[in-house]
C-alpha positions as CSV (number, residue, x, y, z in Angstrom):
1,X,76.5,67.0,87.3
2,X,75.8,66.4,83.7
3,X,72.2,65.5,82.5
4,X,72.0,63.7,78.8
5,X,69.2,65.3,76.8
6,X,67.2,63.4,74.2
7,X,68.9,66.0,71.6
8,X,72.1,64.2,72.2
9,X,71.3,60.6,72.6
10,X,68.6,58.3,73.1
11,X,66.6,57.8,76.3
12,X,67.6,54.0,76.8
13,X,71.5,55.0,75.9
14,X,70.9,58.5,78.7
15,X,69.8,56.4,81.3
16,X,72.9,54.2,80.8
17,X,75.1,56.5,81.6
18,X,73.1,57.9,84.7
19,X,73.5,54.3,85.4
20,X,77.5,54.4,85.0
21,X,77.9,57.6,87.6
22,X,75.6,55.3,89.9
23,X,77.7,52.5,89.4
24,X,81.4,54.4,90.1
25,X,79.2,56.1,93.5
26,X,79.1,52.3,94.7
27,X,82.5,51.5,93.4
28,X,84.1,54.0,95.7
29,X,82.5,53.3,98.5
30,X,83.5,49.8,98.1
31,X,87.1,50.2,96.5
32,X,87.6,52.9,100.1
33,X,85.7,51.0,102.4
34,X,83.6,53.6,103.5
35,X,80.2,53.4,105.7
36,X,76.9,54.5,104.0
37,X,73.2,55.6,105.3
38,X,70.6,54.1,103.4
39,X,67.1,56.1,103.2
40,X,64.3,54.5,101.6
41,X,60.3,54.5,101.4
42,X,58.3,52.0,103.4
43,X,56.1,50.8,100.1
44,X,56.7,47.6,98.4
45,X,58.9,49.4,95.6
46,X,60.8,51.1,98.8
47,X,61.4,47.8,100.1
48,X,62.4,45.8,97.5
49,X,65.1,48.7,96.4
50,X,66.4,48.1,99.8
51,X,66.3,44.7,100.3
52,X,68.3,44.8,96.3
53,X,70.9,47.3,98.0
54,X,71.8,45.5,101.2
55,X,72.3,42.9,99.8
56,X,74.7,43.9,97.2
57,X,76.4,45.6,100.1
58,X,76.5,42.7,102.0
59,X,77.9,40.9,99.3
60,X,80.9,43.5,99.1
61,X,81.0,43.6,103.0
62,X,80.1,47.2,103.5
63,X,78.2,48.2,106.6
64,X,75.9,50.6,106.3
65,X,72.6,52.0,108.6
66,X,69.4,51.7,106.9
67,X,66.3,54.2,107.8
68,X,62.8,53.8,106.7
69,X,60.7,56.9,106.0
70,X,57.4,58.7,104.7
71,X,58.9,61.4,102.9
72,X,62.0,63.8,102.6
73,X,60.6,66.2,105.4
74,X,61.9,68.8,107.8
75,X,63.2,66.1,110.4
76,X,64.9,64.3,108.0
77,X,66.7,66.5,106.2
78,X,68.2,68.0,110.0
79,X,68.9,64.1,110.5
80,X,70.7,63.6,107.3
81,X,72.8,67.1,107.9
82,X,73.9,66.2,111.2
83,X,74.0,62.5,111.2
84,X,78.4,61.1,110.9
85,X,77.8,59.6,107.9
86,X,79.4,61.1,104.5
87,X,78.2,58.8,102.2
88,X,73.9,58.5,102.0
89,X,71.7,57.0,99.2
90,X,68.4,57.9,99.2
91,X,65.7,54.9,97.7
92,X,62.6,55.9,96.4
93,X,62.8,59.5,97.4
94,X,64.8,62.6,97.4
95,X,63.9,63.7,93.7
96,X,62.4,66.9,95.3
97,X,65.1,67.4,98.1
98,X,67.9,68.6,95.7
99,X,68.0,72.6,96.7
100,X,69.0,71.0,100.1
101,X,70.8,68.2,99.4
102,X,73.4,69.8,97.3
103,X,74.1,71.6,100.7
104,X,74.8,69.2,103.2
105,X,78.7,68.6,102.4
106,X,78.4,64.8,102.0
107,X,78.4,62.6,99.0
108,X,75.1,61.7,98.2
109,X,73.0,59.3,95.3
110,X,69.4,59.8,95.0
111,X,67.6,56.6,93.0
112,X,64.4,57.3,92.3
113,X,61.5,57.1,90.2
114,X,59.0,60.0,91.0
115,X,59.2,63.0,89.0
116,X,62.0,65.1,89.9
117,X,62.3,68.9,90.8
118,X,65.9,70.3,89.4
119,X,67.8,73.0,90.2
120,X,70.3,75.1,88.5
121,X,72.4,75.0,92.4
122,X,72.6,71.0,92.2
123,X,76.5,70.4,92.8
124,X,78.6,67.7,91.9
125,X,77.9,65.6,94.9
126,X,74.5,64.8,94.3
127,X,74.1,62.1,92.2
128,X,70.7,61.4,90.8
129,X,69.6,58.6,89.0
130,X,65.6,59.3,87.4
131,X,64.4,58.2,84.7
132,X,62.2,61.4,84.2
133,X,65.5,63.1,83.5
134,X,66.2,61.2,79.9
135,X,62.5,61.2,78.9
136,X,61.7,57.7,80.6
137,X,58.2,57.5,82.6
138,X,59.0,56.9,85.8
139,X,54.9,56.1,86.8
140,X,55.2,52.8,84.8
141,X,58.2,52.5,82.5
142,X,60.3,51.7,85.7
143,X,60.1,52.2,89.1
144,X,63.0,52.6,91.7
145,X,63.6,48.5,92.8
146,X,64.2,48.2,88.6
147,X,66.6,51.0,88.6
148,X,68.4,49.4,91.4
149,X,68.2,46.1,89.7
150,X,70.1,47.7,86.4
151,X,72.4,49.7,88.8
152,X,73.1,46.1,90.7
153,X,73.2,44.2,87.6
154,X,75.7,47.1,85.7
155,X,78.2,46.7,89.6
156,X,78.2,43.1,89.5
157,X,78.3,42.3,85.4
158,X,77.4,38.5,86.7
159,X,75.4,36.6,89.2
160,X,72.9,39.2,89.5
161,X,70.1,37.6,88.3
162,X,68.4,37.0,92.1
163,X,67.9,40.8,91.8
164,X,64.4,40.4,89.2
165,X,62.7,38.8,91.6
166,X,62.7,41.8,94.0
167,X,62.4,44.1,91.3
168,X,59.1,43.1,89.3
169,X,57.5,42.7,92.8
170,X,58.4,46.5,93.1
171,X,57.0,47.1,90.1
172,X,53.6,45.4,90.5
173,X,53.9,46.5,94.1
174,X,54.1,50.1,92.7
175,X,51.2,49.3,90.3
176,X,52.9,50.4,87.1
177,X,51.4,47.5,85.4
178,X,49.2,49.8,83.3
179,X,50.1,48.5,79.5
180,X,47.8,45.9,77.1
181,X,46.4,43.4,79.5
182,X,47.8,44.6,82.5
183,X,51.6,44.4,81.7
184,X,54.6,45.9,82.3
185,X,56.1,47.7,80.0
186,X,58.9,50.0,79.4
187,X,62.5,49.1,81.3
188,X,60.0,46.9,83.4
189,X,59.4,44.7,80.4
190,X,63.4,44.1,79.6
191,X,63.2,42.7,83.2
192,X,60.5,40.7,83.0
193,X,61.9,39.4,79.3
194,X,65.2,38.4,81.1
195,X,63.7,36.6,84.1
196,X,61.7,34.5,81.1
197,X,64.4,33.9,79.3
198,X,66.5,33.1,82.5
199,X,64.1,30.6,84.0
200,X,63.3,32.9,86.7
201,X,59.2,34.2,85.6
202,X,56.7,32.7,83.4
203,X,53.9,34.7,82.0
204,X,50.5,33.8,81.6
205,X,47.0,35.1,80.9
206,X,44.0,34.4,83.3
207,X,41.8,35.4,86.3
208,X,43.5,37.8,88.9
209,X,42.5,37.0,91.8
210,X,44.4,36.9,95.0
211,X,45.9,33.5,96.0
212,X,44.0,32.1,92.9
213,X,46.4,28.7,92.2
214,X,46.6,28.4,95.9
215,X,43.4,29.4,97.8
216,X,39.7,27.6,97.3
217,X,37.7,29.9,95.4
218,X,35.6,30.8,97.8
219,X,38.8,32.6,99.6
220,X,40.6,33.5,96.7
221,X,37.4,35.7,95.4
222,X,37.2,37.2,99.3
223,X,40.5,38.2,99.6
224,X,40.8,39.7,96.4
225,X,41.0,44.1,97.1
226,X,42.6,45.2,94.0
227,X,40.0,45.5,92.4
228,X,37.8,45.7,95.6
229,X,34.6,44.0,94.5
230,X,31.8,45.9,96.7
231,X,29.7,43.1,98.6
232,X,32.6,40.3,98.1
233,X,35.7,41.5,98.8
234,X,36.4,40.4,102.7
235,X,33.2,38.4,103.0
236,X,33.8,34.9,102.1
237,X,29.7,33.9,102.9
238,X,28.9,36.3,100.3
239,X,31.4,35.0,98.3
240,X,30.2,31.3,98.6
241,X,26.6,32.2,97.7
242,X,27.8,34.2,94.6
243,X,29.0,31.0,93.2
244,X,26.1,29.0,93.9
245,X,24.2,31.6,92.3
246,X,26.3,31.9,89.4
247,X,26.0,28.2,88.7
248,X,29.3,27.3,89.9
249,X,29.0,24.8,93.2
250,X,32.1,25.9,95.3
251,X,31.9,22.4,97.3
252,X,32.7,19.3,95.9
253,X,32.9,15.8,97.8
254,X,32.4,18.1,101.1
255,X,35.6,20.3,100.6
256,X,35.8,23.8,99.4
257,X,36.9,23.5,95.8
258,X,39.9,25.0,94.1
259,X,40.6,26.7,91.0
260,X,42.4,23.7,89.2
261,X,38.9,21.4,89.4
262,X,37.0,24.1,86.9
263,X,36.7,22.9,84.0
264,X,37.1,25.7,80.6
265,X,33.4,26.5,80.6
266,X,32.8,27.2,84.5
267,X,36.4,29.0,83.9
268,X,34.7,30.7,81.3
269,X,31.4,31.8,83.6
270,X,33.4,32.7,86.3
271,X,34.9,35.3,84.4
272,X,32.4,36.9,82.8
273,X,29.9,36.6,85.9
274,X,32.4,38.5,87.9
275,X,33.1,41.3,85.3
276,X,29.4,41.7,85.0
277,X,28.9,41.2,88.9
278,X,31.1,44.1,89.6
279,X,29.9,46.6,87.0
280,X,26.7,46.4,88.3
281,X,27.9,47.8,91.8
282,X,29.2,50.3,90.5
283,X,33.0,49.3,89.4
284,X,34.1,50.9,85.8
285,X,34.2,48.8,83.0
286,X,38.3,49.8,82.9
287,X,38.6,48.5,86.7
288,X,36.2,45.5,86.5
289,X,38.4,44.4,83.3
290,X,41.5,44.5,86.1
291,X,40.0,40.8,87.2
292,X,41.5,39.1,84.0
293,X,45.0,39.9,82.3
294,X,48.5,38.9,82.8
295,X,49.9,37.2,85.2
296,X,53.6,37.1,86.7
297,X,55.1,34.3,88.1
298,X,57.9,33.3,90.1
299,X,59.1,29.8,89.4
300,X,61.5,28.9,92.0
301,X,58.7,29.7,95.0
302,X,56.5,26.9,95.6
303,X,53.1,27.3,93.9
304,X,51.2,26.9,97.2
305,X,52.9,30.2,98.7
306,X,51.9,33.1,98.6
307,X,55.4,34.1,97.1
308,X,54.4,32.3,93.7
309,X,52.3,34.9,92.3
310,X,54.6,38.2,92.1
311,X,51.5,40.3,92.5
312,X,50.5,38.1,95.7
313,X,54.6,38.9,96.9
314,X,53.9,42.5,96.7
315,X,50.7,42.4,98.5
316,X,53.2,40.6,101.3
317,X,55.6,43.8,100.9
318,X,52.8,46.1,101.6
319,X,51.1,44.5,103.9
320,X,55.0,44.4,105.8
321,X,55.8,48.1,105.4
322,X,52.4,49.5,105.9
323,X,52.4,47.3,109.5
324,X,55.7,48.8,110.2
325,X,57.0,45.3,110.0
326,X,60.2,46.4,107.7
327,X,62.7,43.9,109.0
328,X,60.0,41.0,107.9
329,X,60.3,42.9,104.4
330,X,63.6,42.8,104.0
331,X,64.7,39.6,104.8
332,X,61.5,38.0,102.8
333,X,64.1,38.0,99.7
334,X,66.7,35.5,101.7
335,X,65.6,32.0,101.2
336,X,67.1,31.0,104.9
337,X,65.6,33.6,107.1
338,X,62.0,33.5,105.1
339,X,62.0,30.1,106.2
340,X,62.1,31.5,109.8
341,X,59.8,34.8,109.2
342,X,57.0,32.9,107.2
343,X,54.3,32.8,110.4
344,X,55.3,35.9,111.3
345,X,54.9,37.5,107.6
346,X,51.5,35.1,107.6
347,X,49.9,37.0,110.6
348,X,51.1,40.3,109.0
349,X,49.1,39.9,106.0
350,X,46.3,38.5,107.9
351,X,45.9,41.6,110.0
352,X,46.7,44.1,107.0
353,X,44.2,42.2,104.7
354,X,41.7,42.3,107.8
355,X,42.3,46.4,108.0
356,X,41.5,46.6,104.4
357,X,38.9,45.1,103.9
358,X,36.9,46.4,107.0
359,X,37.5,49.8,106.1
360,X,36.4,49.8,102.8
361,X,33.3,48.0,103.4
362,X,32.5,51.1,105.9
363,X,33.7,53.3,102.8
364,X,31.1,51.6,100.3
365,X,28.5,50.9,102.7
366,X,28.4,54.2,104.4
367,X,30.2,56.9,101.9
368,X,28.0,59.4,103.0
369,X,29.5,59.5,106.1
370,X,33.0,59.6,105.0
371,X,32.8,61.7,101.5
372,X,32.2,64.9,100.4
373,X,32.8,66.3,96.5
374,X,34.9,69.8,95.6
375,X,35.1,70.6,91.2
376,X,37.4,67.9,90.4
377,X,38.0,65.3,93.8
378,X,35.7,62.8,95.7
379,X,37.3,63.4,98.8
380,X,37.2,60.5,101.6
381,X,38.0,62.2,105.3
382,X,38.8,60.0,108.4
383,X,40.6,59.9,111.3
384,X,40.0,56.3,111.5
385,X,42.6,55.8,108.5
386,X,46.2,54.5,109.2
387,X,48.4,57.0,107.7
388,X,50.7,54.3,106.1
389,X,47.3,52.9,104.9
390,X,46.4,55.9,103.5
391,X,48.0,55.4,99.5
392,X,46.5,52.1,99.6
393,X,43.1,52.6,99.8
394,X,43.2,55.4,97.9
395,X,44.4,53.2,94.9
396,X,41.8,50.8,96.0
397,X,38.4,53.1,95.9
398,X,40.1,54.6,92.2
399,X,37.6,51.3,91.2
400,X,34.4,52.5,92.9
401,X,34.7,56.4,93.2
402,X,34.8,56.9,89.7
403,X,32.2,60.4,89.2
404,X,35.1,62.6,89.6
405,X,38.3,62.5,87.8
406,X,40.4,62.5,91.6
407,X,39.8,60.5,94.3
408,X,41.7,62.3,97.7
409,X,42.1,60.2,101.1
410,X,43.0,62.6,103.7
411,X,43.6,61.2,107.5
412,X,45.3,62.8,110.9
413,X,48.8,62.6,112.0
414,X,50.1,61.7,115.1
415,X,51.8,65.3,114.8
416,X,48.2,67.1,113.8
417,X,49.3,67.2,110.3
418,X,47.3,65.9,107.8
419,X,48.6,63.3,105.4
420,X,46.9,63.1,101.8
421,X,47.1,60.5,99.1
422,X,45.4,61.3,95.9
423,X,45.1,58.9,92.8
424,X,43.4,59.4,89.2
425,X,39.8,57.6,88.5
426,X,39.4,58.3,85.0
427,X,41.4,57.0,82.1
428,X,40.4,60.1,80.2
429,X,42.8,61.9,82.2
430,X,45.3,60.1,81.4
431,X,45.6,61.1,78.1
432,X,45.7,65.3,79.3
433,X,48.5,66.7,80.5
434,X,47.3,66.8,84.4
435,X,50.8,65.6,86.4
436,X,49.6,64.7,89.7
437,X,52.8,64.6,91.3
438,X,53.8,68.2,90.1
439,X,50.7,69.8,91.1
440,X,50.6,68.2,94.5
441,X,54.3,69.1,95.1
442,X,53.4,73.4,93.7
443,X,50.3,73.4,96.2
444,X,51.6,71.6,99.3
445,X,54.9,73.7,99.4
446,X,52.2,77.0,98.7
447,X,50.5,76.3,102.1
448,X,53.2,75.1,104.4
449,X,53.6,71.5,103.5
450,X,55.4,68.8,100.8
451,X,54.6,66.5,98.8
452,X,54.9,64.8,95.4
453,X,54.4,62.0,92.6
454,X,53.8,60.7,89.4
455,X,51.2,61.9,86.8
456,X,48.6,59.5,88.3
457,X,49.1,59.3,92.2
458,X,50.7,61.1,94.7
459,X,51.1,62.5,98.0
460,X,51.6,65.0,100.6
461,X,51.4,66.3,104.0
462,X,49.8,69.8,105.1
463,X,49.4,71.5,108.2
464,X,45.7,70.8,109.7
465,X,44.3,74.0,109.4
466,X,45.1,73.9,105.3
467,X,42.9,71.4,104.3
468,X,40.2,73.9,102.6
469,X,42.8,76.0,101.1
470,X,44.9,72.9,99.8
471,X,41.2,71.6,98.0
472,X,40.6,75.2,96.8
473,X,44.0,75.6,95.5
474,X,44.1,72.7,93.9
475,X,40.8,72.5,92.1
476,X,42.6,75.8,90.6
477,X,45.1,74.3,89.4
478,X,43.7,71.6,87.6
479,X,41.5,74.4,86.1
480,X,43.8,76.1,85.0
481,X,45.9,73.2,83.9
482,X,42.8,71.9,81.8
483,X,42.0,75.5,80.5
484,X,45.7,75.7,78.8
485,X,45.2,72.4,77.3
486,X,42.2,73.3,75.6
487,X,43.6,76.8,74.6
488,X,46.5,74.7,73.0
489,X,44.0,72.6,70.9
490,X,42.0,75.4,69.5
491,X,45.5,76.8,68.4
492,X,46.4,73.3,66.4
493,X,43.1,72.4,65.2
């Protein structure tokens, strides 16, 4: 399989034609009529690739088997060897698999967004379409629903435009809004710029808090996680006396006021009180800033939904996949069966939000308990953890473990295995050249295990009795890593 270089062409022109050998793998399964198995991740940028690629292969009336999973482990490589189908399309995942799936005899497309590990034995038959391999950041230039939006988008050459919706909720949902204000940027950004242009998504700057434009304040300020606001997120009497304390009376004419009755000053209060609020408990000034910047939304869902507010969607997505509630995911994108789902998705993200919250509040309130520090990680140990909840909070205490550069959630497996999820905290280290994901995927396959990621976040799974050696090792490595860097800068200074 060729791979266009930046030497030859540019990056945006490179992933094109990825996106053309993409596009002629769905052709010919369509054009022969063949079956395909669909693998993809259970996150919110999992799900909305899959809910993208059924559909389109609905529309084409192609039946196909679709399997939700963690990672491209042992088990599932054996399944995808000795399963009948010839024809599989991994979502999300698979950019680490290739020494094996180049073996397996079938025809096989990987679309994916995480960084990829290549080999010189790839064969023909595995098709891979990264944006890492033309020089475009996959950690928040463009996750995997937005490459299945361009691949849907490049099959269909019209009526394809239902497909943005899905895709920016990915996005968000994969938290790659990391430009000016909290934007998306990159390939995410020409989405975003033809759902405004099409009607589809309107833009605005403003507060970020969950439910905002739907919620009374008192809810929308409790409910809020991302950032998790230590003493308010989860605890709506806290919440209520917070306003009154701020100046801001959240009752007015004995009912719970809403957003829309502020006027610009109390607006104006709210925002600063909160920023200041939450720096004093110990958020950063980069994560307490998270409460204001732009916001994405969809203009076709009724503003009193939860739907309205693409971030709010993708809390719905997570909330579904991490509850193993995938089929509620899916069909959340088709307008007649969300109609049927909506209590169902309701009580989903009532019980996820509920996990959440209580766990973290044990987290801040007791983090003795739970934490311990090596060179470079505050690392967070419980059994107590949901494994699928596991990435989650992890990205949630990046705004209140801030001391180290790391942050690393570890938690048990129904196997004994251990299942780790490890995010940046400091946006120094954004700047280095320290890639998470490549590190992870080095130290985990050292001691037994796998794993992987972007520059800022990622993942694995170890065997139990590696956890000291995997936190040793790693520490190393970043070391090391860091030690190079500054070697290099002597050198050009």
């Amino acid at each position: 399989m060729l791979f266009y270089t930046m030497s030859h062409i540019s990056r945006l022109d490179s992933f094109y034609n990825l996106l053309e050998i993409a596009t002629n793998f769905i052709k010919n399964i369509v054009e022969n009529d063949k079956q395909v198995l669909i693998i993809s991740h259970y996150d919110a940028d999992g799900l909305s690739s899959a809910a993208i690629l059924l559909d389109l292969l609905l529309s084409e009336k192609i039946l196909f088997h679709l399997k939700i999973a963690e990672q491209v482990d042992n088990n599932l490589l054996t399944f995808l060897k000795e399963n009948e189908y010839q024809y599989i399309i991994l979502l999300d995942m698979g950019s680490r698999s290739l020494n094996f799936l180049c073996n397996i005899g079938k025809e096989v497309l990987i679309l994916d967004h995480h960084e990829p590990l290549i080999s010189d034995k790839m064969r023909e038959k595995v098709n891979v379409l990264n944006p890492h391999i033309v020089g475009i950041n996959g950690s928040f230039e463009i996750s995997t629903s937005g490459i299945v939006y361009f691949l849907a988008k490049n099959f269909l050459r019209k009526n394809y435009e239902k497909y943005i919706i899905p895709a920016i909720v990915g996005a968000l949902g994969d938290r790659q809004d990391i430009g000016p204000q909290f934007r998306l940027v990159g390939l995410n950004e020409k989405i975003i710029e033809e759902g405004v242009r099409k009607g589809i998504i309107e833009t605005k700057i403003g507060l970020r808090l969950y439910g905002l434009n739907r919620n009374p304040l008192v809810k929308a300020l409790a409910y809020t996680m991302d950032p998790y606001i230590p003493g308010l997120s989860g605890n709506e009497n806290a919440c209520f006396m917070f306003f009154k304390r701020i100046g801001i009376n959240p009752i007015k004419n004995g009912k719970l006021r809403y957003f829309s009755s502020l006027t610009n000053q109390e607006v104006k209060k709210l925002a600063t009180e909160l920023i200041k609020y939450a720096i004093s408990k110990g958020v950063s000034v980069k994560n307490a800033e998270k409460l204001f910047g732009v916001n994405y939304y969809i203009l076709s869902e009724d503003k009193n939904t939860m739907f309205h507010d693409a971030r709010d969607y993708s809390i719905v997505l997570n909330a579904c996949g991490r509850m193993e509630r995938y089929d509620l995911a899916i069909l959340i994108f088709n307008e007649k069966w969300k109609k049927k789902i909506i209590n169902d998705i309701l009580n989903v993200v009532k019980e996820y939000r509920k996990h959440l919250a209580q766990f973290l509040e044990k987290i801040y309130s007791e983090s003795s308990k739970f934490t311990r520090e090596s060179k470079y990680f505050t690392i967070i140990m419980s059994h107590e953890i949901n494994s699928k909840m596991c990435g989650a909070i992890a990205s949630m205490l990046t705004t209140f473990f801030t001391k180290k550069p790391f942050i690393m959630v570890m938690t048990s497996l129904n196997n004994g295995n251990i299942k780790i999820s490890i995010r940046k905290t400091q946006r120094k280290f954004e700047r280095n050249i320290i890639n998470l994901g490549k590190i992870i995927g080095k130290i985990s396959e050292k001691i037994g295990g796998y794993g992987g990621g972007h520059s800022n976040a990622g993942g694995a799974i170890i065997p139990k009795n590696s956890i000291e050696n995997f936190i040793k090792k790693i520490d190393e490595e970043i070391e090391k890593t860091m030690r190079n860097i500054g070697d290099l800068n002597k050198e050009n200074s």
